[in-house]
C-alpha positions in Angstrom: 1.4 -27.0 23.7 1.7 -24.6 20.8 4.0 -21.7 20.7 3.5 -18.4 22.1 5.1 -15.2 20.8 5.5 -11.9 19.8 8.8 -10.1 19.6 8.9 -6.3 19.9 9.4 -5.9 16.2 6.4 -7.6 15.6 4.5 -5.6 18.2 5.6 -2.7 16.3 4.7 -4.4 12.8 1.0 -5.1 14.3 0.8 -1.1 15.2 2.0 -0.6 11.7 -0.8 -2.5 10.0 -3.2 -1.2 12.1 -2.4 2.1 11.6 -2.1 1.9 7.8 -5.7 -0.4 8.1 -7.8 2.2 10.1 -6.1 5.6 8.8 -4.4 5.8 5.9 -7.1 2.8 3.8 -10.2 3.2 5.6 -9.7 6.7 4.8 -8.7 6.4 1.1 -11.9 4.2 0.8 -14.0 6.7 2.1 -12.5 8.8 -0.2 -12.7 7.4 -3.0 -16.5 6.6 -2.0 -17.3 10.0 -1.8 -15.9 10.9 -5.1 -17.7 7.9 -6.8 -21.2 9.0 -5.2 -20.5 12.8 -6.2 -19.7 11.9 -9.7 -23.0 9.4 -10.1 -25.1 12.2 -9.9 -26.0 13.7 -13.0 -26.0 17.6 -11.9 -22.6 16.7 -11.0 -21.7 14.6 -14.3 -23.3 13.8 -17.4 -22.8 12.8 -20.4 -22.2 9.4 -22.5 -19.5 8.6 -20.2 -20.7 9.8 -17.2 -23.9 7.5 -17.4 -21.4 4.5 -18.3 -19.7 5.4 -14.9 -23.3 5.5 -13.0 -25.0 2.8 -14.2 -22.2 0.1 -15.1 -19.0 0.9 -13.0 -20.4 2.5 -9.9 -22.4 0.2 -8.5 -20.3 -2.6 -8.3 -17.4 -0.3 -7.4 -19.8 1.0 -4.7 -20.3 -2.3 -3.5 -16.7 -3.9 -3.6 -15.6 -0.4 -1.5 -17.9 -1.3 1.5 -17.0 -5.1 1.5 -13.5 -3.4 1.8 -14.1 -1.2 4.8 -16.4 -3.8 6.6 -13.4 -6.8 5.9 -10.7 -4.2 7.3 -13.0 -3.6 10.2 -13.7 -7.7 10.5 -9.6 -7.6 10.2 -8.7 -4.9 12.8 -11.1 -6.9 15.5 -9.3 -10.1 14.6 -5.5 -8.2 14.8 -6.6 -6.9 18.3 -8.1 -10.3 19.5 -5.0 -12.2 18.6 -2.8 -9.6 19.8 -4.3 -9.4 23.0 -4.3 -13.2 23.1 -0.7 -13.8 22.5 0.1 -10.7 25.3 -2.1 -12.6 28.3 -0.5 -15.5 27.1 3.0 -14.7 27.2 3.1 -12.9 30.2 
């Protein structure tokens, strides 16, 4: 039979991540999402730079932002799963 545990520090650790997963990163993505879609409009910012930034860095950068915020969602669901796994199982 394979172990089964979670100390109290660990418990803590867990709230930690998820805390720092679903506030303090989800919301610097968002962020930073925000301020890349404001600046890859052109009445916004223009200029030789400005369409380097919309038309070669944004959309990848776009891109690699939401398959950040949907793996730390796909992560938080998998924390709480195990978590609540490893409680019914201990108790």
């Amino acid at each position: 039979m394979a172990r089964t545990l979670a100390t109290d520090e660990a418990k803590s650790k867990v709230a930690e991540f998820k805390s720092l997963v679903t506030g303090q990163l989800e919301g610097l993505i968002v962020q930073m999402d925000g301020c890349g879609q404001f600046l890859s409009e052109p009445n916004n910012w223009d200029g030789p730079k400005a369409i380097q930034f919309r038309s070669d860095l944004w959309p990848s950068t776009h891109t690699a932002l939401q398959t950040a915020k949907t793996k730390l969602d796909e992560l938080q669901t998998a924390i709480d799963t195990i978590l609540g796994d490893i409680m019914v199982a201990g108790s």
